[in-house]
C-alpha positions as CSV (number, residue, x, y, z in Angstrom):
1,X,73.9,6.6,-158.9
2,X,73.3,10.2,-159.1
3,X,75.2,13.5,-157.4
4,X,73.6,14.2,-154.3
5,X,72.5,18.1,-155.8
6,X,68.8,18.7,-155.8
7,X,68.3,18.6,-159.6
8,X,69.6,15.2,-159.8
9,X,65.9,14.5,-157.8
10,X,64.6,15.3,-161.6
11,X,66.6,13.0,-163.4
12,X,65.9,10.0,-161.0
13,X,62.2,10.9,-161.2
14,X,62.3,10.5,-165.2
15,X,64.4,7.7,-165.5
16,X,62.2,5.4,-163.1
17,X,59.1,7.0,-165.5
18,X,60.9,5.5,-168.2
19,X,61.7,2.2,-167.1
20,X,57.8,2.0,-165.7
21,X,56.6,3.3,-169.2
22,X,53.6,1.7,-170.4
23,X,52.6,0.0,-167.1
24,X,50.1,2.5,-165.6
25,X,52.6,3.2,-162.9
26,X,55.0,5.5,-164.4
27,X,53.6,8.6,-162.2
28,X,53.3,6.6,-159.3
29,X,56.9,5.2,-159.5
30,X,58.2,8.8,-160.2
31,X,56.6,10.5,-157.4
32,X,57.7,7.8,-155.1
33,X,61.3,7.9,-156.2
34,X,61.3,11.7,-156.0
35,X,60.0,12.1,-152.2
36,X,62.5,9.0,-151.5
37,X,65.3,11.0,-153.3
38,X,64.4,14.5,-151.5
39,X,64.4,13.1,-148.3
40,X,67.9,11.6,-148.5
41,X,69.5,15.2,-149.7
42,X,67.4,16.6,-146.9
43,X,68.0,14.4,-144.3
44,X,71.1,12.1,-145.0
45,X,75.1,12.9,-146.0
46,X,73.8,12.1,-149.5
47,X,72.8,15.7,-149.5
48,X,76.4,17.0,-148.6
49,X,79.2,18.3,-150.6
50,X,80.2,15.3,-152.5
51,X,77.3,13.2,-151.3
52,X,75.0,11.1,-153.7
53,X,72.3,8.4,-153.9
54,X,71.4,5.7,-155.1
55,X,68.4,4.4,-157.6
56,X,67.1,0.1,-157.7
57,X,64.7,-0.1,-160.0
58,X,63.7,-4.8,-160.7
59,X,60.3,-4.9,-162.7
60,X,60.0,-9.0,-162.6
61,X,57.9,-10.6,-164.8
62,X,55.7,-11.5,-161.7
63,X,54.5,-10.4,-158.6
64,X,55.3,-6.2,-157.4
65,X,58.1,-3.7,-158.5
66,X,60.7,-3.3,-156.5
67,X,62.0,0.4,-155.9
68,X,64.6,1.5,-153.4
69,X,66.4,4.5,-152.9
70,X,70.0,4.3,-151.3
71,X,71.3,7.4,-148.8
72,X,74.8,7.3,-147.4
73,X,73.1,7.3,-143.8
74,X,74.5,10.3,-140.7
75,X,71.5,11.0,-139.2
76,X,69.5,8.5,-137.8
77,X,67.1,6.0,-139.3
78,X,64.2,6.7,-141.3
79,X,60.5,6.1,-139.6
80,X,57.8,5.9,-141.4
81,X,55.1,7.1,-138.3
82,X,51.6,7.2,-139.2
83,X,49.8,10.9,-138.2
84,X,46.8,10.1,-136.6
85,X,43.4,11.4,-138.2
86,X,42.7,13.8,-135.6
87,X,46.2,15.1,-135.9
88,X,47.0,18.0,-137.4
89,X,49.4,17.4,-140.6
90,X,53.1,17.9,-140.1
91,X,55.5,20.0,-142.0
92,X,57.0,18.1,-144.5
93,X,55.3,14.7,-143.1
94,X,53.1,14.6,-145.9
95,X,55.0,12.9,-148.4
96,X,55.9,9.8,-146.9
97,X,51.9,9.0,-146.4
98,X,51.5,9.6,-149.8
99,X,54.2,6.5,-150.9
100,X,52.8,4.7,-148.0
101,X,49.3,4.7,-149.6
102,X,50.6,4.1,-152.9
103,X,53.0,1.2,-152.4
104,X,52.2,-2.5,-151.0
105,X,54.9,-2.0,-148.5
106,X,57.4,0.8,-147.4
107,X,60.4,-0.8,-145.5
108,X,64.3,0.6,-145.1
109,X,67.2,-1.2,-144.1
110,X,70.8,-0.3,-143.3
111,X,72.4,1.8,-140.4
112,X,73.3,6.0,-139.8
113,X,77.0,4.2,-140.3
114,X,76.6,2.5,-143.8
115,X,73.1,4.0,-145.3
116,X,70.2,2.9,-145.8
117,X,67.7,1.7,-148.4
118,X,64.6,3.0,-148.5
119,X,62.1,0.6,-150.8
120,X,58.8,0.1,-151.8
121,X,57.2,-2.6,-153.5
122,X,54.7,-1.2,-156.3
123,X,51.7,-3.5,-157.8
124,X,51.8,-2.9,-161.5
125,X,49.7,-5.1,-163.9
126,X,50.5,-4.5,-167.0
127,X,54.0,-7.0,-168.1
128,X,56.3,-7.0,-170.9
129,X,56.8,-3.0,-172.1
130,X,59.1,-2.5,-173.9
131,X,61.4,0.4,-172.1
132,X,61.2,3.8,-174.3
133,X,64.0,5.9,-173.8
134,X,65.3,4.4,-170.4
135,X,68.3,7.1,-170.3
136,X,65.5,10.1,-170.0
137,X,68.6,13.2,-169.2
């Protein structure tokens, strides 16, 4: 769990780097983490005085990562709408495209009442690392 301030968006981003260290994924898993992490300060009560969000990180010994970011919900429920080609881009849709084409899948669950859980799951290949520095503050 991290304070929902906008430099905790940092410290989420490294820690998931840490825990994916050695598996080819690290920047992958950090960038999503971060634009899952923005978007909850920007869009949910996470982002509000006394507000904060969530980080799962499960690295099994088989099969994708699992990566989820948790929001305290108040505004809706995330959609993940893909932009047409011919479309011009939209401000601030960018980022979302970018974890959809990195992860397998891109799903949330939950309610504006409860929060949600925003998750990926992330093909990595390489198994067994050994964590270096997993508390990376």
């Amino acid at each position: 769990m991290f304070p929902g301030d906008t430099d905790q968006v940092r410290l989420a981003r490294r820690m998931v780097e840490a825990l994916f260290a050695g598996t080819g994924r690290e920047n992958d898993a950090g960038l999503i983490v971060s634009e899952l992490a923005t978007n909850t300060l920007l869009h949910t009560r996470s982002g509000h005085a006394g507000g904060w969000f969530g980080v799962e990180v499960r690295l099994p010994d088989y099969g994708p990562a699992y990566l989820g970011v948790y929001d305290l919900g108040g505004s809706g429920i995330p959609r993940f709408k893909r932009q047409q080609a011919e479309q011009e881009p939209s401000v601030g849709g960018l980022g979302l495209a970018i974890v959809r084409e990195l992860a397998l899948t891109l799903s949330q669950i939950g309610s504006p009442q409860t929060g949600h859980t925003v998750w990926v799951f992330l093909e990595v290949k390489v198994r067994g690392v050994a964590c270096a520095g997993a508390a990376a503050g």
